[in-house]
Every structure is written in C-alpha cells, then in structure tokens.
N, C-alpha and C positions, 0 to 999 in steps of 0.2 A: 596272552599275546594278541588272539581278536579280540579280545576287549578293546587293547589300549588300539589297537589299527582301526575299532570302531567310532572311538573317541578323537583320532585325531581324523579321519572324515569328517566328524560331526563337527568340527571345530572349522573345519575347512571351508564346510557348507553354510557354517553359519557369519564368518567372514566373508564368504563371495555373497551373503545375502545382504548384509549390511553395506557392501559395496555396491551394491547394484539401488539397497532403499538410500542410502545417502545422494547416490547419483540422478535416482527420479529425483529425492528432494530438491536439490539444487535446482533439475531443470524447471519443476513447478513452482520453485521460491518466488520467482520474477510475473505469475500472474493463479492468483489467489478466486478462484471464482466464491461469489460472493449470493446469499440468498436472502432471497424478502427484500432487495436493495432498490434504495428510490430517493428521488431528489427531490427538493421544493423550493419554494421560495415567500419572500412574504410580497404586501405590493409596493413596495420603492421602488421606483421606477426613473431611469435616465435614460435618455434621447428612443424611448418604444422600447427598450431593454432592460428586465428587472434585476437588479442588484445586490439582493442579499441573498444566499442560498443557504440549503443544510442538505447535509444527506445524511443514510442511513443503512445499514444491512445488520444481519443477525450477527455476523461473526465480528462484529466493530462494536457490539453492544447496544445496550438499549436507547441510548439517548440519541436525538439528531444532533449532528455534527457541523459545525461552522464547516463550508464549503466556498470554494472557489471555480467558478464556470470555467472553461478557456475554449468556448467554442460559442459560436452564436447560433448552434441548431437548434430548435424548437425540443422543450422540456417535455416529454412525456411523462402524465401523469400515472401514478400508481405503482405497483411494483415492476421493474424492467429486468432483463438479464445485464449483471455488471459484473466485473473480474477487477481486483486491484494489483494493482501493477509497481513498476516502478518508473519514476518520475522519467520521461524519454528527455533527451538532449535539447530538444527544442522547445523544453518549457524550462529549461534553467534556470533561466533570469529571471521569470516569474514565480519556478519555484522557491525562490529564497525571498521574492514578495511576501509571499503568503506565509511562508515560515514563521518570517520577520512578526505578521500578524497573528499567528498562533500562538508566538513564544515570550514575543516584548513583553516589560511590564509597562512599558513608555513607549503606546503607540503612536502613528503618526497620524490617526484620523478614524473614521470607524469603518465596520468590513464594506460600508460600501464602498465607500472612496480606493480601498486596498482595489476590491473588485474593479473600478472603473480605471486602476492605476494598470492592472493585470489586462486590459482591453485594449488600454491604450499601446504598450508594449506587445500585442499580440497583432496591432492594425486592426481592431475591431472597430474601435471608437477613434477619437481625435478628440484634442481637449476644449477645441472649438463646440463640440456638440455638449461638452456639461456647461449647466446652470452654475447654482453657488454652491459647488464642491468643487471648482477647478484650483483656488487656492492651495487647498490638503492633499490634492492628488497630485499638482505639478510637484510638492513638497517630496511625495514617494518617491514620484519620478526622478527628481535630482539629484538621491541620496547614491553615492556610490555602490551599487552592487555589485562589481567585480570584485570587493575585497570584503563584500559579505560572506560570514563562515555561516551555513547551517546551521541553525541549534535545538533541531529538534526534527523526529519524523515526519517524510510528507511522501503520498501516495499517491498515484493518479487510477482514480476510481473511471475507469474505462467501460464503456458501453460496446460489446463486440458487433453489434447492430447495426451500427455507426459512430458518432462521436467525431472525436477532434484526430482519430487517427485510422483512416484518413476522414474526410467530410464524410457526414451520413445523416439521421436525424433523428439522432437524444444525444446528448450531453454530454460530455465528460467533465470531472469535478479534481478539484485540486485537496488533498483532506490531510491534518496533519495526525495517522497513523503508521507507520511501520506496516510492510509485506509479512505479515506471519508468517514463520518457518511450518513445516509440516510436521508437526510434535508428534504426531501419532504413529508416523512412517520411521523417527528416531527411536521411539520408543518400542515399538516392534523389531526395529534387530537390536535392541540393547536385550528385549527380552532372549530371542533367540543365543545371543553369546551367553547369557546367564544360566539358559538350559543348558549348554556345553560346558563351562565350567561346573556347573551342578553333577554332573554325569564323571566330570574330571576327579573332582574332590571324591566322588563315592567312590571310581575306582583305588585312590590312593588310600583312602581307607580298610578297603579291602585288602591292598597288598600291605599295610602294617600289624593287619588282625591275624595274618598267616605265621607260624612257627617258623 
C-alpha cells in the first residue's frame, strides 16, 4: 500500500515536471539564443549599401546561410550575440520575399535584387536609387504578395544589442530556418515519466509473483 502511494506521487511529480518543462519550452521556442553567430557580406554594392549577405551560428550548422538584411545599421564584424526568433508582423511582407527566394525553383532575379526588393518595401531604399537592377526588382515588387502562401521556414536572426527591433547598431538578418524546439527540455520529462512507469511496472510485478 506505500509502495503503490509512492508510485502514484512519483507519477504525479513527474507530470507537474513535464508541465512546467513543456511550459518553459514554449516560452523559449519564440527566441533561440544562438552561438558563434555573425553576418557578412560580399562587395555588390547598391546606392553605399552592400547587398548580398549570409549568416551563420553553431546551432544552424556549418555552412553560411543566404541572408536577408531588414535594417540599415552598420554590420558588425566578427562574432555578435544574436537570438532567433520569430518572423515579428512587420516584416511580413518581406517575409514571404525572401521565402519566395529561399524556396522557388523559378526565381525572379538574384539575392540581390530580392534584397534591394526587401529595402524597398521596408523605406530603406527607392528604386530611383538602383542602377541596372531596377527591372528585376520592380518585377518583385509587383508580384502579388498578399496571396503569397509561405513554403518554407524563415527566422529572423535578431541581434539583442540593437538591430531592426528597435534601431540599434548590428543587423538583423532575415534566414530561411525554423525556431528550434527545445529537444532537450522534451526529452527530459519524457525521461522522468519513463522512470515512473519503470517503478510502476516493477511494482505490478511484484504484486503477480505473490501467492
């Protein structure tokens, strides 16, 4: 009889645990702090502002990542503190630019012009200030986006420093991966329910080996 009173404590403790790690996971799901993270660019350049980016952190993998700027503060080089997040409401419309540029197989120009289209929609730029890529960008520009569906992850790689939310001075980058869940936090109260049923099973065993 204290056995089984001890087992269902145990079971009790280890559901109010897994209610409380699923409830951090959640709140942390929405900003992913990120290590080794840093941005670059190459030299294309339009109107004093350079236009192709990538970024990078440990937890996104090895390779640099086609990136999109949505801010015009000055790039700091090397590694920064960055946190990914998710996409806020007021990159919308430029978030499904960039998607569009992540996912198409049939794009409509190349990351720069995507970039100077994502400027333009943000009031950074005007199309009066690009050269011979206002063609392919007004082309962005026209494409309906309101009845663009997403089709594919996209992240907004946030610099807590500053960045685009609010003005500050590094970066934020537009990238097309997914918020990672917190595996580790799921995977710790799955373990603890499984020591609880472990405990469960032995005592039912017990009580079949008795006469």
């Amino acid at each position: 009889m204290k056995r089984g009173k001890f087992l269902l404590k145990q079971w009790g403790l280890a559901l109010t645990a897994l209610v409380a790690i699923f409830s951090v996971g959640i709140q942390n799901a929405s900003a992913i702090p990120l290590t080794n993270a840093q941005g670059r660019h190459d030299n294309a350049r339009e109107f004093g502002y350079y236009t192709q980016y990538e970024f990078k952190a440990d937890e996104l993998g090895p390779a640099w990542l086609d990136a999109f700027c949505v801010d015009a503060s000055q790039l700091l080089s090397g590694i920064q503190p960055y946190e990914l997040i998710d996409v806020p409401d007021i990159f919308s419309e430029v978030e499904k630019i960039a998607d569009h540029y992540f996912t198409a197989s049939a794009k409509f120009g190349t990351q720069e012009h995507y970039q100077l289209a994502i400027w333009e929609k943000l009031g950074i730029a005007t199309a009066g200030s690009y050269t011979n890529q206002i063609a392919k960008v007004n082309k962005i520009l026209a494409f309906n986006w309101n009845d663009y569906a997403l089709q594919g992850p996209v992240s907004l790689a946030h610099s807590p420093i500053g960045g685009s939310i609010p003005g500050g001075v590094s970066q934020d980058y537009l990238v097309g991966v997914s918020v990672p869940e917190p595996a580790t936090l799921m995977l710790l109260g799955l373990g603890l329910l499984g020591c609880a049923g472990a405990g469960r099973k032995g005592m039912l065993r017990n009580r079949s080996s008795k006469p």
